[in-house]
NUTOR-825809 format. One record per atom (N, C-alpha, C): x, y, z; residue number from 1; residue in three letters. Coordinates in nm, 3 decimals. Example, Ala and Ser with C-alpha at 12.3 -4.5 7.8 and 13.67 -1.06 7.14 Angstrom:
BEGIN
+---------+---------+---------+------+------+
|       x |       y |       z | fivo | kemi |
+---------+---------+---------+------+------+
|   1.319 |  -0.569 |   0.780 |    1 |  ALA |
|   1.230 |  -0.450 |   0.780 |    1 |  ALA |
|   1.320 |  -0.330 |   0.780 |    1 |  ALA |
|   1.285 |  -0.225 |   0.708 |    2 |  SER |
|   1.367 |  -0.106 |   0.714 |    2 |  SER |
|   1.290 |   0.003 |   0.787 |    2 |  SER |
+---------+---------+---------+------+------+
//
This chain:
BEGIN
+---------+---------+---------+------+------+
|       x |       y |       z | fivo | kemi |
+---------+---------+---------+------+------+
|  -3.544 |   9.245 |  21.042 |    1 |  UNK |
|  -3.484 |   9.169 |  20.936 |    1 |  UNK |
|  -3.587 |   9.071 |  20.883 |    1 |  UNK |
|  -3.590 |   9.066 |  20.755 |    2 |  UNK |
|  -3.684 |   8.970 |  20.661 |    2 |  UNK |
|  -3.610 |   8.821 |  20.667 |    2 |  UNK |
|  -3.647 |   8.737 |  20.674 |    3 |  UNK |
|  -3.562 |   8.602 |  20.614 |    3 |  UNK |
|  -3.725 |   8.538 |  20.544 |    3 |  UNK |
|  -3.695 |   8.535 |  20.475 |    4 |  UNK |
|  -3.821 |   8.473 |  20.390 |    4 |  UNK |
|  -3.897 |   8.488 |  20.402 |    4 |  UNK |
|  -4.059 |   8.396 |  20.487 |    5 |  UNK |
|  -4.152 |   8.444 |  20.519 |    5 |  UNK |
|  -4.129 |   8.514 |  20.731 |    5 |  UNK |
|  -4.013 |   8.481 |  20.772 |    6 |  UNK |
|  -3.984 |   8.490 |  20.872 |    6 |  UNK |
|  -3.989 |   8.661 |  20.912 |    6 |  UNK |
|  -4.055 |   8.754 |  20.973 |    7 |  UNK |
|  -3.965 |   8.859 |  20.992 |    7 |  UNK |
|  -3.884 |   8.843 |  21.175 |    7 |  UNK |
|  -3.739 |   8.896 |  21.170 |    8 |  UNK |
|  -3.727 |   8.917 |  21.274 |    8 |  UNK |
|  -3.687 |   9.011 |  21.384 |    8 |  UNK |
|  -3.753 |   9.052 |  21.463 |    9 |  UNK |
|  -3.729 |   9.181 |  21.543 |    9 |  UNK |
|  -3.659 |   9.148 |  21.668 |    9 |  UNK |
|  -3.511 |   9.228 |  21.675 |   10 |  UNK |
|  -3.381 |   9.180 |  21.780 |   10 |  UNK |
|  -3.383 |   9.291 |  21.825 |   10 |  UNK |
|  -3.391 |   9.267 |  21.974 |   11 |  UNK |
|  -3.356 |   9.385 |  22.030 |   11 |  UNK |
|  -3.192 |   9.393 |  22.136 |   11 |  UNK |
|  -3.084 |   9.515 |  22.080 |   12 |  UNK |
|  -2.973 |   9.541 |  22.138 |   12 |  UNK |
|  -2.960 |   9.562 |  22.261 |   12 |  UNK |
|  -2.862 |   9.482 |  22.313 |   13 |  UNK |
|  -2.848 |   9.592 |  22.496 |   13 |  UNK |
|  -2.631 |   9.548 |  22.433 |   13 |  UNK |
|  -2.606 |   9.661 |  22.531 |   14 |  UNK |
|  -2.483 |   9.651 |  22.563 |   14 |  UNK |
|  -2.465 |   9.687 |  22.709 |   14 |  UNK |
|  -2.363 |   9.622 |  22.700 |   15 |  UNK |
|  -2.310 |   9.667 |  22.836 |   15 |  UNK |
|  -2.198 |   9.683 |  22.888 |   15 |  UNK |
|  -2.091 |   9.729 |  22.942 |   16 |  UNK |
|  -1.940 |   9.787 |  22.991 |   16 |  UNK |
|  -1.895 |   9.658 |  23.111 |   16 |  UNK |
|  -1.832 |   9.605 |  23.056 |   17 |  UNK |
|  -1.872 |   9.473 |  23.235 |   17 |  UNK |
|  -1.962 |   9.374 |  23.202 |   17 |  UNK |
|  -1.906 |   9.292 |  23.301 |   18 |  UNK |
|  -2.015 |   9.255 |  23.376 |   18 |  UNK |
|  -2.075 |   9.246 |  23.510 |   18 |  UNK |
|  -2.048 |   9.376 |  23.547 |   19 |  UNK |
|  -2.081 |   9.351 |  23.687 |   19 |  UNK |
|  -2.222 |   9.412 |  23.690 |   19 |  UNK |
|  -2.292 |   9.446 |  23.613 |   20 |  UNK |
|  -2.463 |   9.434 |  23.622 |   20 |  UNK |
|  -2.575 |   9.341 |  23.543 |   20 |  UNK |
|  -2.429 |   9.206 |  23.488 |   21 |  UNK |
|  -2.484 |   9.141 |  23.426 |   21 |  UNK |
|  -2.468 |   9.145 |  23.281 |   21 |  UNK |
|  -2.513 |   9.060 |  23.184 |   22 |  UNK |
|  -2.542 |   9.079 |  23.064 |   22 |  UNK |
|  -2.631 |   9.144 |  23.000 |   22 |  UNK |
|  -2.596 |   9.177 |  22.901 |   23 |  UNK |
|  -2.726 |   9.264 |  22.832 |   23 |  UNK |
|  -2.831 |   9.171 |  22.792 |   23 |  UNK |
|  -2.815 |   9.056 |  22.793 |   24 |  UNK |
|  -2.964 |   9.003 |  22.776 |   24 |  UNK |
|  -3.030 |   8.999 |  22.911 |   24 |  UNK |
|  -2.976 |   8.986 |  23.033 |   25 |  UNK |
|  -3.100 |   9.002 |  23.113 |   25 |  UNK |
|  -3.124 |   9.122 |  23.146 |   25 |  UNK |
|  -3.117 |   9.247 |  23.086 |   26 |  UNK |
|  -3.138 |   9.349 |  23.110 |   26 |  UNK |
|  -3.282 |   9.397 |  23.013 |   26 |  UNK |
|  -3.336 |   9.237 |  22.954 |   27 |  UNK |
|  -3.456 |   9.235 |  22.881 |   27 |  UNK |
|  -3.541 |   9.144 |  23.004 |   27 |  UNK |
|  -3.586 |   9.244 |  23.062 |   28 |  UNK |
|  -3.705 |   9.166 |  23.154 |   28 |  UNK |
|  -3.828 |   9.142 |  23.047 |   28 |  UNK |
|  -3.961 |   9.099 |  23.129 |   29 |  UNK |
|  -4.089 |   9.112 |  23.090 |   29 |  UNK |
|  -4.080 |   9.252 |  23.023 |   29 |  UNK |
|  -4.114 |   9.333 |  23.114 |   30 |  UNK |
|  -4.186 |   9.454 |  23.109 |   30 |  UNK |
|  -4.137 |   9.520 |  22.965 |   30 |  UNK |
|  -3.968 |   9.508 |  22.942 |   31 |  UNK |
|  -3.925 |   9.513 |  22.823 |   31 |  UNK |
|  -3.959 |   9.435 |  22.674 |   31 |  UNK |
|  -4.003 |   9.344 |  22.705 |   32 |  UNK |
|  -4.061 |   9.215 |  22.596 |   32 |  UNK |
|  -4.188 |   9.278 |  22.550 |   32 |  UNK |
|  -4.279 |   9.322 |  22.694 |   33 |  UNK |
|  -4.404 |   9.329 |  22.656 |   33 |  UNK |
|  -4.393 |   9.528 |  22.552 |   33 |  UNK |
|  -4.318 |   9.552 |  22.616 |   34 |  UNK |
|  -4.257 |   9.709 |  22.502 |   34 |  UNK |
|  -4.251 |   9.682 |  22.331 |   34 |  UNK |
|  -4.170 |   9.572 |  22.307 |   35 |  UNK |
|  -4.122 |   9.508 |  22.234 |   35 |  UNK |
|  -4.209 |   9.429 |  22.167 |   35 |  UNK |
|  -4.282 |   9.406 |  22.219 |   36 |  UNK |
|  -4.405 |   9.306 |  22.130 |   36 |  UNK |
|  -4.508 |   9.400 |  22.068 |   36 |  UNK |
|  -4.512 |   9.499 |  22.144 |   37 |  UNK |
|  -4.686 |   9.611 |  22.114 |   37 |  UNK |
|  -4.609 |   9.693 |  22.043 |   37 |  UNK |
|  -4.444 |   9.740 |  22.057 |   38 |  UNK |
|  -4.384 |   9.806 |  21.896 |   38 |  UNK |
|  -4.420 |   9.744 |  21.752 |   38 |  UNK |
|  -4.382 |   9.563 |  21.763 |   39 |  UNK |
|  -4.378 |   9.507 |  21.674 |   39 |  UNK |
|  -4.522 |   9.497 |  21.594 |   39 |  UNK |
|  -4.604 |   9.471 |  21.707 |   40 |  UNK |
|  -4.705 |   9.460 |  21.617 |   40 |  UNK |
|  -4.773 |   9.595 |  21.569 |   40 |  UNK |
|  -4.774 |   9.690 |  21.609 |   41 |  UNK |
|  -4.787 |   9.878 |  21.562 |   41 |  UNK |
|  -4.717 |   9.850 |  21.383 |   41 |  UNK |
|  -4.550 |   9.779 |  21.421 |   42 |  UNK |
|  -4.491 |   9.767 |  21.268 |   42 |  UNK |
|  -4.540 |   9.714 |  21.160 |   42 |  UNK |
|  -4.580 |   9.596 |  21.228 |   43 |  UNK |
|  -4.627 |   9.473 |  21.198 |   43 |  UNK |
|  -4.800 |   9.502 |  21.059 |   43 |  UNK |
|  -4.889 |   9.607 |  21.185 |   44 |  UNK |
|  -4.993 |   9.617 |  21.125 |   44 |  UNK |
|  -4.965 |   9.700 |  20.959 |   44 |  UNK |
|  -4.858 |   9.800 |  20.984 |   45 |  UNK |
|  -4.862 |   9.907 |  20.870 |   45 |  UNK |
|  -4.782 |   9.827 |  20.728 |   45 |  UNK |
|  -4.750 |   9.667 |  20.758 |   46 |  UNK |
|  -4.682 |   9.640 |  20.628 |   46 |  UNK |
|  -4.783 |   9.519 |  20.548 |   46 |  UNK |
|  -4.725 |   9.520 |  20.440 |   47 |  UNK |
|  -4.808 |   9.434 |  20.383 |   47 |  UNK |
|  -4.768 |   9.266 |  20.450 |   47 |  UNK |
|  -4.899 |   9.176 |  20.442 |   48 |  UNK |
|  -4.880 |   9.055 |  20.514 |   48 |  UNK |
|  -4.789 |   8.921 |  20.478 |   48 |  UNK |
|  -4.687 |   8.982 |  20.404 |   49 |  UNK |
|  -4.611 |   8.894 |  20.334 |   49 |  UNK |
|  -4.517 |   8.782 |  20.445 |   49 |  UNK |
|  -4.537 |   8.791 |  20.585 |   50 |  UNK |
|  -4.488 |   8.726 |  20.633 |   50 |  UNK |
|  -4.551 |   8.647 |  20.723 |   50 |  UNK |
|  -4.507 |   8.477 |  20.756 |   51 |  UNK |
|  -4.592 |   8.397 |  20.859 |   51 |  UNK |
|  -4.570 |   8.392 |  21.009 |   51 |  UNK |
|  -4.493 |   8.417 |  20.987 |   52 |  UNK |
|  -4.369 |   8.415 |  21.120 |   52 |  UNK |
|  -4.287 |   8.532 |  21.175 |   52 |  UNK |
|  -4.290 |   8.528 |  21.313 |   53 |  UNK |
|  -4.264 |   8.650 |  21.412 |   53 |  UNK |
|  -4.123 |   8.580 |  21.463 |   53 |  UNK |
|  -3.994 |   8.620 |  21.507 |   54 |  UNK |
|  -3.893 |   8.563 |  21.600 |   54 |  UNK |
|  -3.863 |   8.676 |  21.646 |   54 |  UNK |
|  -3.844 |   8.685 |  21.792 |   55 |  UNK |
|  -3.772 |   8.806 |  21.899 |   55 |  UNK |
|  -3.641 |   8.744 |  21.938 |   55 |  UNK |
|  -3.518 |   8.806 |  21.884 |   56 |  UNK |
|  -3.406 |   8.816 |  21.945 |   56 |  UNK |
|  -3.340 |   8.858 |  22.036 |   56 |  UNK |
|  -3.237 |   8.874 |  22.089 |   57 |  UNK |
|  -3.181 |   8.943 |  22.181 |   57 |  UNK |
|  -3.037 |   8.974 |  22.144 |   57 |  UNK |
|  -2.940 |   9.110 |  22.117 |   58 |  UNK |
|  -2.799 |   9.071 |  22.077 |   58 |  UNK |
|  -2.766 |   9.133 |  22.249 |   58 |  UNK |
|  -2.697 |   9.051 |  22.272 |   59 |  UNK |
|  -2.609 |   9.106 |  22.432 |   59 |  UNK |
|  -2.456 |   9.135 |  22.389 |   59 |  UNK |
|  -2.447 |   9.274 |  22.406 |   60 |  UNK |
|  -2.291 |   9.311 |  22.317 |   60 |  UNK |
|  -2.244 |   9.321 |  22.454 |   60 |  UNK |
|  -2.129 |   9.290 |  22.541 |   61 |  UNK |
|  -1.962 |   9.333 |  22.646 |   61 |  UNK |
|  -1.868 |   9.350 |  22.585 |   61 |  UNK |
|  -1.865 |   9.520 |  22.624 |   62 |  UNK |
|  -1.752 |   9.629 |  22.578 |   62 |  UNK |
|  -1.623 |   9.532 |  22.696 |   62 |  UNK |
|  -1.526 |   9.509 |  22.704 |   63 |  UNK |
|  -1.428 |   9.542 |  22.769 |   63 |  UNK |
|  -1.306 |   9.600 |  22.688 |   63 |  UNK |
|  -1.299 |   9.679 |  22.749 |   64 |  UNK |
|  -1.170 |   9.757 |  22.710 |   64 |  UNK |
|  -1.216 |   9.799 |  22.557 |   64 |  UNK |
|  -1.150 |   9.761 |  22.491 |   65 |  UNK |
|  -1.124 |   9.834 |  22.315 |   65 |  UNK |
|  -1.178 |   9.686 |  22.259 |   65 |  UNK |
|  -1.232 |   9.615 |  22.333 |   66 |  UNK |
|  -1.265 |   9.461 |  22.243 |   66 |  UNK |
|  -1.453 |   9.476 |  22.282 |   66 |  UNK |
|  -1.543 |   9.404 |  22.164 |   67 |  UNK |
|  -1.621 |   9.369 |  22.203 |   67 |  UNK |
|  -1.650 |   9.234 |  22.115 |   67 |  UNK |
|  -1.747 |   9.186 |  22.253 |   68 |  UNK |
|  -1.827 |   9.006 |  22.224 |   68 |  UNK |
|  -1.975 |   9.056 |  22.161 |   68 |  UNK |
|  -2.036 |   8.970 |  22.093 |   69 |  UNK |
|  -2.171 |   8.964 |  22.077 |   69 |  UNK |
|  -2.221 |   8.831 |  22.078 |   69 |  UNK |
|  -2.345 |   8.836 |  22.127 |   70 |  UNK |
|  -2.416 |   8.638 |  22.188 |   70 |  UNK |
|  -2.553 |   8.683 |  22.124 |   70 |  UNK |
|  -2.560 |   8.615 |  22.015 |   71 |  UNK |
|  -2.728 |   8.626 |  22.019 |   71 |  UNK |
|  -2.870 |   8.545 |  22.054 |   71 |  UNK |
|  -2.864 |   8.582 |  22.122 |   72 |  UNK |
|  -3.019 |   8.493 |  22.123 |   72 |  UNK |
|  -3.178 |   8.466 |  22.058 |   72 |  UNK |
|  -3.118 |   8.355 |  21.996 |   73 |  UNK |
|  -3.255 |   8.345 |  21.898 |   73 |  UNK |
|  -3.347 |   8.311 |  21.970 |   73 |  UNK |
|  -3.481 |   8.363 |  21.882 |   74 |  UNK |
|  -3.628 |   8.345 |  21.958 |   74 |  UNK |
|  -3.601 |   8.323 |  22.131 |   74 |  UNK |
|  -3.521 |   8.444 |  22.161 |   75 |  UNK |
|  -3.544 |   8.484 |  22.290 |   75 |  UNK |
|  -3.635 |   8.499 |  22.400 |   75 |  UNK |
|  -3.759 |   8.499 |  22.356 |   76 |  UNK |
|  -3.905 |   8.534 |  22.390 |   76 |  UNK |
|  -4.019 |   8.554 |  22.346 |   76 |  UNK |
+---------+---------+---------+------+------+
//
């Protein structure tokens, strides 16, 4: 997503429960560092119209037929 000179790249987890936790901590390191070397691969092929990088996080919990979403800005 563009917001002005901002671009920002969010990455989704869901999850059924919580009994393995939320979908945001199901963004370790190892996932961030995935997430960063995508962005910038994206990053290189567009033109430089932007100053600013933000990494999100959306953590969606299914229960039942309802779902929540929490986002976390500049997550990492």
């Amino acid at each position: 997503m563009l917001r002005g000179s901002l671009i920002v790249i969010c990455e989704v987890k869901a999850r059924r429960g919580a009994a393995f936790g939320g979908g945001f901590e199901a963004v370790g390191w190892e996932k961030q560092r995935r997430i960063r070397r995508l962005a910038e691969m994206f990053l290189e092929r567009r033109p430089a119209s932007h100053t600013a990088v933000r990494f999100d996080v959306a953590s969606v919990l299914i229960a039942g037929r309802r779902a929540t979403v929490e986002v976390f800005e500049d997550a990492f």
